[in-house]
C-alpha positions as CSV (number, residue, x, y, z in Angstrom):
1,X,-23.7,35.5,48.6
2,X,-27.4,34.7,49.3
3,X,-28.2,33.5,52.4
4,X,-29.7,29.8,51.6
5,X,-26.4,29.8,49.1
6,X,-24.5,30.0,52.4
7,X,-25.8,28.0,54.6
8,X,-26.0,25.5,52.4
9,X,-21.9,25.3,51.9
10,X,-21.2,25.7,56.0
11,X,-23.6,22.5,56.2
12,X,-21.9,20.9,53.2
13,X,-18.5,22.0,55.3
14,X,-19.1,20.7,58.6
15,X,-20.6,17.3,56.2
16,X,-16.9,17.2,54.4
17,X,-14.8,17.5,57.6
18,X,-16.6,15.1,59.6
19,X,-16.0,12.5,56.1
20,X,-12.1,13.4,56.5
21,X,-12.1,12.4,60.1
22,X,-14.0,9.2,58.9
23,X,-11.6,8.7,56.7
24,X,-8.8,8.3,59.4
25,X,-7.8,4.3,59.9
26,X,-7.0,2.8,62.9
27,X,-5.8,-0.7,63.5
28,X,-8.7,-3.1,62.1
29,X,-10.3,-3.9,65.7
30,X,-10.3,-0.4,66.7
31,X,-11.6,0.9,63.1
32,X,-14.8,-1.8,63.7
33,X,-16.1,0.1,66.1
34,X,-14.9,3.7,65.7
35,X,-18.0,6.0,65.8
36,X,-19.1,7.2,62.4
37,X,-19.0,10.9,62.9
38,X,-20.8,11.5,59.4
39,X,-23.9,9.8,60.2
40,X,-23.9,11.6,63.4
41,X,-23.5,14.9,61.5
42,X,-26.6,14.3,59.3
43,X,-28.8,13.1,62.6
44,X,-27.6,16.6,64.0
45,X,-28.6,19.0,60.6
46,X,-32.0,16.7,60.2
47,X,-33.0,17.6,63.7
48,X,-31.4,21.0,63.5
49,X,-32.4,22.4,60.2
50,X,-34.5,20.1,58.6
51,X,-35.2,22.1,55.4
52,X,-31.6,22.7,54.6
53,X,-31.3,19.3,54.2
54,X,-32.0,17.4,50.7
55,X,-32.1,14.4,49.1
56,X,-29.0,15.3,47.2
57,X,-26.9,15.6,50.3
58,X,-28.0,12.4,51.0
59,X,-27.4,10.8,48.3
60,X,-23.5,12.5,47.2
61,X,-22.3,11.7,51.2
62,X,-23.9,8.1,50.8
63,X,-22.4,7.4,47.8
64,X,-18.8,9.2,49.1
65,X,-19.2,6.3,52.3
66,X,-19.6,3.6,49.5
67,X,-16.7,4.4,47.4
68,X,-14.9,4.8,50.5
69,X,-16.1,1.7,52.9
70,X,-16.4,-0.8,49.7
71,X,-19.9,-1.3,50.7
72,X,-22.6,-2.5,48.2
73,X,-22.9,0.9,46.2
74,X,-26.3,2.0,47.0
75,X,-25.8,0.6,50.8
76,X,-25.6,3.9,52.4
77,X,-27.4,5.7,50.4
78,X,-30.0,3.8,51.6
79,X,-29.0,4.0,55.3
80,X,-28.7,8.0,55.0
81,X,-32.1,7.9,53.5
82,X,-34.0,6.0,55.6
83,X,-31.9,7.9,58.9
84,X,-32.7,11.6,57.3
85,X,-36.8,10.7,56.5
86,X,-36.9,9.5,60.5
87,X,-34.8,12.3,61.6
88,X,-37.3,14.9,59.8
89,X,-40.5,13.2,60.6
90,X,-39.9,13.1,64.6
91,X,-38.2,16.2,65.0
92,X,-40.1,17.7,66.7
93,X,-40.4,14.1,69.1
94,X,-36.7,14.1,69.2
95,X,-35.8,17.8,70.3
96,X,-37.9,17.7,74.2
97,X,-35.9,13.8,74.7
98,X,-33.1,14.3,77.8
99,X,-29.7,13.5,76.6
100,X,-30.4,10.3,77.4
101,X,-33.2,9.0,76.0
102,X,-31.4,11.1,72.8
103,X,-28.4,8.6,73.1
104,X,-30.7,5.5,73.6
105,X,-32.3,6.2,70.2
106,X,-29.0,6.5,68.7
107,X,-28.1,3.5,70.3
108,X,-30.7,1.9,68.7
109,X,-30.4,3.6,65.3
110,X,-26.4,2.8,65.2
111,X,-27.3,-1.1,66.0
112,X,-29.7,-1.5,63.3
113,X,-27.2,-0.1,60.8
114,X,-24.6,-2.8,62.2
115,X,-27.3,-5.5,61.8
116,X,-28.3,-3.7,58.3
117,X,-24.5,-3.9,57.2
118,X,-24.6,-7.5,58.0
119,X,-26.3,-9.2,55.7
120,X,-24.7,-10.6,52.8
121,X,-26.3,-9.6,49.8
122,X,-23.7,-11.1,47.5
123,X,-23.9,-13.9,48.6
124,X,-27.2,-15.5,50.3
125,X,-25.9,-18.8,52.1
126,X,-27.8,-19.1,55.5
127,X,-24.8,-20.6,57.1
128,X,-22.6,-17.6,56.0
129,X,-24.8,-15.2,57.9
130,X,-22.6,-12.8,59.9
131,X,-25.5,-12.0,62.5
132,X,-24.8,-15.8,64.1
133,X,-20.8,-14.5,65.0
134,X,-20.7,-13.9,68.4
135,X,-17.9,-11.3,68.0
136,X,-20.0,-9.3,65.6
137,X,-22.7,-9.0,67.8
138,X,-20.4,-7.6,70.6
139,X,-18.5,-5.0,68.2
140,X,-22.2,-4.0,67.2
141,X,-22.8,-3.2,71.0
142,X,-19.7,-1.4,71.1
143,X,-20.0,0.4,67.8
144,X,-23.2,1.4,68.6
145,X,-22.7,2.5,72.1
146,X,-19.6,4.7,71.2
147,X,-21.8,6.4,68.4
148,X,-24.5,7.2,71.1
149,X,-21.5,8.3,73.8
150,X,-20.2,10.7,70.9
151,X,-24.1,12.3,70.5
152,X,-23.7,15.0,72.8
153,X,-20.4,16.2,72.0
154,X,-20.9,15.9,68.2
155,X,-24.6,18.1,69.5
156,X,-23.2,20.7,71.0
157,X,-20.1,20.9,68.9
158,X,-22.6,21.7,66.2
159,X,-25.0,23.8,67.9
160,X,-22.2,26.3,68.9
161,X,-21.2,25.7,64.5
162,X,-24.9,26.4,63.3
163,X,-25.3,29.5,66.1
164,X,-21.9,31.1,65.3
165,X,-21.9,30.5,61.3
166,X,-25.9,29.8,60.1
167,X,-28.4,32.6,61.2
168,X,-31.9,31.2,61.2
């Protein structure tokens, strides 16, 4: 088996495995603000290998979160998208960061999905916006400061993957 051929499918593994552990459901309060392993998955191969990663990974996992979240289909497609061009064109700005100034621009990146997710598109009422629940707001702040609190461990649970599995 080639070598690209190979990494390819132990990136598109660790990708799969982290979607089955999303897939796990909890009660409905706990399952709002569960971390989304996934998108923490594709932050860590952006940053990691940022060649290996293409725009058709993107799109199949983004579409796979869609079908399985009952999202507006194209919703995190668009997220992925938007996440992986950040991820590739600061790299290099990302990598020197301390842990946690890493986990601060997670928090941030997690939060803006949650405010991204908000809106409505189906239905554009102004007094239906779900930004003006206080409750949302708060499981936003907790969704996206689990997701940054699970950035290390997802980091160096990958690391040790990509050294032990992908030769570079």
């Amino acid at each position: 088996m080639s070598k690209p051929l190979r990494d390819n499918l132990f990136i598109s593994l660790s990708l799969i495995i982290f979607l089955i552990i999303d897939l796990f459901s909890f009660p409905i309060s706990i399952n709002e603000i569960k971390p989304s392993l996934l998108i923490l998955c594709f932050i860590y191969w952006n940053i990691a290998l940022p060649e290996k990663i293409n725009l058709l990974f993107v799109l199949v996992f983004g579409f796979l979160l869609d079908l399985i979240n009952g999202t507006l289909l194209g919703m995190y497609p668009l997220i992925l998208l938007i996440i992986s061009y950040f991820s590739q064109r600061y790299f290099y700005q990302f990598r020197p960061f301390t842990f946690i100034q890493q986990c601060l621009v997670i928090f941030l990146v997690f939060f803006s999905i949650k405010i991204l997710l908000a809106i409505d598109f189906n239905d554009i009422n102004p007094n239906s916006l779900t930004l003006a629940d206080k409750d949302y707001v708060i499981s936003s702040l907790w969704y996206s400061l689990l997701n940054s609190l699970s950035w290390p461990l997802i980091f160096f649970l990958l690391r040790a993957y990509r050294r032990r599995c992908i030769k570079t």
